[in-house]
C-alpha positions as CSV (number, residue, x, y, z in Angstrom):
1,X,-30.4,21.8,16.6
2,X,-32.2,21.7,13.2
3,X,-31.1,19.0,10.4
4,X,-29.2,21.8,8.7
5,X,-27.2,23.6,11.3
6,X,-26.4,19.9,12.9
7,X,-25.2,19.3,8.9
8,X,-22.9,22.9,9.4
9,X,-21.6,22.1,12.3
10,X,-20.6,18.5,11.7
11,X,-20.2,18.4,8.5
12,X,-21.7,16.0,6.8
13,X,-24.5,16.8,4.6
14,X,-28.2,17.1,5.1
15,X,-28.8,14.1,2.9
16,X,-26.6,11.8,4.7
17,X,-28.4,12.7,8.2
18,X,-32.0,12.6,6.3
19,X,-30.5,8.8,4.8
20,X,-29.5,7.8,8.8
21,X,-33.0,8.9,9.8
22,X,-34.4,6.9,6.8
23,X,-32.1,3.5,7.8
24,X,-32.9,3.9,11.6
25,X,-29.1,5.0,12.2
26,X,-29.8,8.4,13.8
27,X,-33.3,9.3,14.5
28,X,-34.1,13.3,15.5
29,X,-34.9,13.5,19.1
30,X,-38.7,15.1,18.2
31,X,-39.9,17.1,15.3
32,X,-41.2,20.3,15.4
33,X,-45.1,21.4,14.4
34,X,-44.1,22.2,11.5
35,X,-42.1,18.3,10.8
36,X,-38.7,20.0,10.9
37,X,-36.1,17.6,12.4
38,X,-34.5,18.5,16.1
39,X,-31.4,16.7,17.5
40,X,-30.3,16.6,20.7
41,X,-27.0,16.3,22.5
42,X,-27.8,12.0,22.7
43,X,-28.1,12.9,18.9
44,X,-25.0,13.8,18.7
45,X,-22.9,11.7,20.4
46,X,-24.5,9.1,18.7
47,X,-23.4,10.8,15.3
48,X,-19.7,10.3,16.9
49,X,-20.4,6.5,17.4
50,X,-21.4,6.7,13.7
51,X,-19.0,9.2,12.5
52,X,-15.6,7.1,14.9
53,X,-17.2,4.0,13.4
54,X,-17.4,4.3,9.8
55,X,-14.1,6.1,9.9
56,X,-12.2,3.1,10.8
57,X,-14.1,0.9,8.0
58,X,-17.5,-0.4,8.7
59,X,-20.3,-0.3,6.4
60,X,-23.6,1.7,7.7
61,X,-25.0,-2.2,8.3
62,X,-22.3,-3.1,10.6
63,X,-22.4,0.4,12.3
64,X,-26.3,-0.4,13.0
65,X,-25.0,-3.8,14.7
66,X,-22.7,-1.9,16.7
67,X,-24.8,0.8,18.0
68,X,-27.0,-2.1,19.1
69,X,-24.4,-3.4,21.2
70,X,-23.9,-2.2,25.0
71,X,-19.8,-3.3,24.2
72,X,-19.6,-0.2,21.8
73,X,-19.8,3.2,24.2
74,X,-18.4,6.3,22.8
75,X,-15.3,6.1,25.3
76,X,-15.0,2.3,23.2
77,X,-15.9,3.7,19.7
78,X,-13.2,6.7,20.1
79,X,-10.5,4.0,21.7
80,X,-10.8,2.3,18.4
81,X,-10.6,5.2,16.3
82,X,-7.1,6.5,17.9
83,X,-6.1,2.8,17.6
84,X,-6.7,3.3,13.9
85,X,-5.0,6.6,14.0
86,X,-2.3,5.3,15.4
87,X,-1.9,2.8,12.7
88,X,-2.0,5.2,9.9
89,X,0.8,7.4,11.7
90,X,2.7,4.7,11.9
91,X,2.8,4.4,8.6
92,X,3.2,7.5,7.6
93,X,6.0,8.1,9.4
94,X,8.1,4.8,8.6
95,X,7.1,6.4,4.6
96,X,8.5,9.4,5.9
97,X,11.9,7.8,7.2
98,X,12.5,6.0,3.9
99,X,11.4,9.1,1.5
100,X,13.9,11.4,3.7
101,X,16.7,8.8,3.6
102,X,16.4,8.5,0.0
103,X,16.2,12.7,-0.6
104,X,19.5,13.3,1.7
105,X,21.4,10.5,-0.4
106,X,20.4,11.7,-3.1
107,X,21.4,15.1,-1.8
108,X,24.6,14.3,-1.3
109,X,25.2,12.2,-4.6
110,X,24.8,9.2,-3.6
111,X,23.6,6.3,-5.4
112,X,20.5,4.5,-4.2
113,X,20.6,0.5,-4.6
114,X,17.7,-1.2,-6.8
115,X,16.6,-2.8,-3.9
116,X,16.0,0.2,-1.9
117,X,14.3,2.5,-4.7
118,X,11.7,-1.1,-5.6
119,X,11.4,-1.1,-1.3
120,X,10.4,2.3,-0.8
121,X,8.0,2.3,-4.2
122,X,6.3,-1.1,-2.1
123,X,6.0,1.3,1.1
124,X,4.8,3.6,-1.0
125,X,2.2,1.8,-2.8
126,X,0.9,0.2,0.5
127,X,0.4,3.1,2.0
128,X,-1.9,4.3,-0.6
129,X,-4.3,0.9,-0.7
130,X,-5.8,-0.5,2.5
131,X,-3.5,-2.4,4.4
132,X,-1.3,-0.7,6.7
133,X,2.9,-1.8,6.8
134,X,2.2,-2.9,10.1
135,X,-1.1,-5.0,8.8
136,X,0.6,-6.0,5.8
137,X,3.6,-7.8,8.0
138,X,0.7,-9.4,10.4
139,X,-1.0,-10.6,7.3
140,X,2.3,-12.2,6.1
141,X,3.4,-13.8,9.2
142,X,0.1,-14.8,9.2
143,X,0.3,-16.9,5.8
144,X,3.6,-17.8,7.1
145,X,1.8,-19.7,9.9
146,X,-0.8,-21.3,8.1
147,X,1.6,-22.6,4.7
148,X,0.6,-22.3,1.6
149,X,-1.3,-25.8,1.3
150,X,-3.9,-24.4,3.8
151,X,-3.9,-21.4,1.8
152,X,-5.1,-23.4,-1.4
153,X,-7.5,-25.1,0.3
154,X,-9.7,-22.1,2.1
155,X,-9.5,-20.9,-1.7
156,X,-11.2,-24.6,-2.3
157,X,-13.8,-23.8,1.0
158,X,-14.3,-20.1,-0.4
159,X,-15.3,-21.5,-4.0
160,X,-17.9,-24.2,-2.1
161,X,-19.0,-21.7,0.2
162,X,-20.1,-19.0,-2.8
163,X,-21.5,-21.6,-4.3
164,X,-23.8,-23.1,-1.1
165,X,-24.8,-18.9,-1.1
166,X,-25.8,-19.1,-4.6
167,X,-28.5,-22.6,-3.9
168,X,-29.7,-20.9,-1.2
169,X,-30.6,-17.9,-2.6
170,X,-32.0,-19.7,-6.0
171,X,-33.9,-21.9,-4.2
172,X,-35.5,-18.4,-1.7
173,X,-34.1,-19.4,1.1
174,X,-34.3,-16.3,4.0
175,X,-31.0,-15.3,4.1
176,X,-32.0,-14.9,8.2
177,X,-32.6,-18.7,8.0
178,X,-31.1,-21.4,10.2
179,X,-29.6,-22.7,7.0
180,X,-28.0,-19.5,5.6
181,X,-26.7,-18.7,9.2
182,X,-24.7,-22.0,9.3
183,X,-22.7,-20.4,6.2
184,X,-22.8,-16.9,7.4
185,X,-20.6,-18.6,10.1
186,X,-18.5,-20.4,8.2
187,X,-17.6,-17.2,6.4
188,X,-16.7,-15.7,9.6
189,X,-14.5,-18.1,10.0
190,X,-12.5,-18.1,7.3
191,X,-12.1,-14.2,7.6
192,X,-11.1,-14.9,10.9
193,X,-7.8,-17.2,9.9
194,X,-7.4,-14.8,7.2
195,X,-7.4,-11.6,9.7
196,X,-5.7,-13.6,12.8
197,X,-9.1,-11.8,14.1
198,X,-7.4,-8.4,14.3
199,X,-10.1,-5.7,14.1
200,X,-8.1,-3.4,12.2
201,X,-7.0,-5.8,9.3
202,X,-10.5,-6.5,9.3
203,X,-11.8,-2.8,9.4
204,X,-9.3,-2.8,6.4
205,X,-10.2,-5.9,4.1
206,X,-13.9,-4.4,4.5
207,X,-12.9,-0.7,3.1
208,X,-11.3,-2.7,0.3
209,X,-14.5,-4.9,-0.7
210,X,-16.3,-1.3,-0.6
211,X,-14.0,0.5,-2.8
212,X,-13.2,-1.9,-5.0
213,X,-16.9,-3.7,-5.3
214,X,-16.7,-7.1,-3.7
215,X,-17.2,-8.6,-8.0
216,X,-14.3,-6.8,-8.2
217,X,-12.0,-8.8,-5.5
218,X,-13.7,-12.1,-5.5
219,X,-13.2,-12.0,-9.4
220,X,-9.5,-11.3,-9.0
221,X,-9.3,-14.5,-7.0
222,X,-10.6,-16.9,-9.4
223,X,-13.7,-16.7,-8.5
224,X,-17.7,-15.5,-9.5
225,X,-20.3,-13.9,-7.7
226,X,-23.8,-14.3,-9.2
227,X,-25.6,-10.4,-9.3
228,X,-27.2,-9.9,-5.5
229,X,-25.2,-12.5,-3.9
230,X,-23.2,-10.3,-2.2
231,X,-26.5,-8.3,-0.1
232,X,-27.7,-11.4,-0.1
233,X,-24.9,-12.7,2.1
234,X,-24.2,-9.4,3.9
235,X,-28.0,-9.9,5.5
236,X,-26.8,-13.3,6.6
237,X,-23.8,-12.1,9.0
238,X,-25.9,-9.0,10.2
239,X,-28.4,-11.6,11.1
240,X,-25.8,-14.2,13.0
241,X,-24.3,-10.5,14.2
242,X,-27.2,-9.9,16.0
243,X,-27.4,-13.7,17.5
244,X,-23.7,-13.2,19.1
């Protein structure tokens, strides 16, 4: 198939397929004599890889790193796409329960209690962001386990950790450097405790920093990031990424 019926049939447009050949993501099988791009059917499931991938909330960088890996097949890549699915239905459906229990109440003239209208408006709410119900309760039994003094001090450890990101790019340090690596780690680690190392509250808190610009979230921690930082740091876990 050409660039543009591949872009009908799929689709995504022929600029995003011309920016995955331009990043390495998805190259053309061959090109015809005349430089026209031709995809075949590896092409395509690769697209699926890409497409499964991004859907459940990687960044184009971390969809590279997977593609690279023999751990993400398509059968794999589609498993953790229904998984992500079946999240989201979840959710919807426990919305669903408490919007419909609320409606035939209401129905019926009853009166709904405070607490139930403010508990529904939370479902509600959560629904729309990032976290699913189900990832919000992990994430609070997760604080739960940890207590709050261990919360305050990975806040301490994130602060010291920007800041050890900051030197090293000020001082032009390679951000694929021994050095940087050791705090590429680190910052896996602390996403780790934070995620309980659940892939889709991970998937999640990275669709997040995306939508919301990760100035955006640090900054409504408490904290700075100096302009670039954040690139800077995201070539430092693909490079420990591609170590693992």
């Amino acid at each position: 198939m050409k660039v543009g019926e591949l872009a009908r049939r799929t689709g995504l447009s022929v600029r995003a397929l011309h920016h995955y050949d331009a990043i390495g993501l998805l190259s053309p099988a061959r090109r015809t004599a005349a430089g026209h791009r031709l995809y075949g059917r590896d092409e395509v499931e690769r697209l699926q890889r890409i497409a499964s991938l991004r859907r459940i909330g990687l960044s184009l960088e971390e969809v590279g790193v997977c593609l690279e890996s023999d751990e993400y097949t398509l059968e794999r890549v589609l498993e953790l796409q229904i998984q992500r699915l079946d999240d989201e239905l979840r959710a919807q459906e426990r919305l669903r329960a408490l919007l419909s229990a609320l409606r035939n109440r209401l129905r019926q003239g009853g009166r709904v209690a405070l607490d139930e209208l403010t508990r529904t408006i939370e479902v509600t709410m959560e629904y729309g962001k990032y976290y699913t119900p189900d990832q919000l309760q992990k994430l609070e039994q997760r604080r739960r386990e940890v207590g709050q003094e261990r919360m305050e001090q990975v806040q301490v450890e994130w602060q010291e950790l920007f800041a050890a990101y900051a030197s090293a790019m000020e001082r032009g340090l390679d951000p694929e450097s021994d050095e940087v690596k050791v705090l590429a780690k680190k910052s896996a680690e602390l996403i780790g405790e934070f995620t309980g190392s659940d892939s889709g509250i991970a998937a999640s808190l990275g669709s997040m920093y995306r939508t919301e610009g990760p100035e955006n979230v640090i900054e409504s921690h408490g904290m700075h990031m100096a302009p670039g930082l954040w690139e800077y740091m995201g070539r430092a876990r693909a490079a420990l990424q591609q170590e693992e």
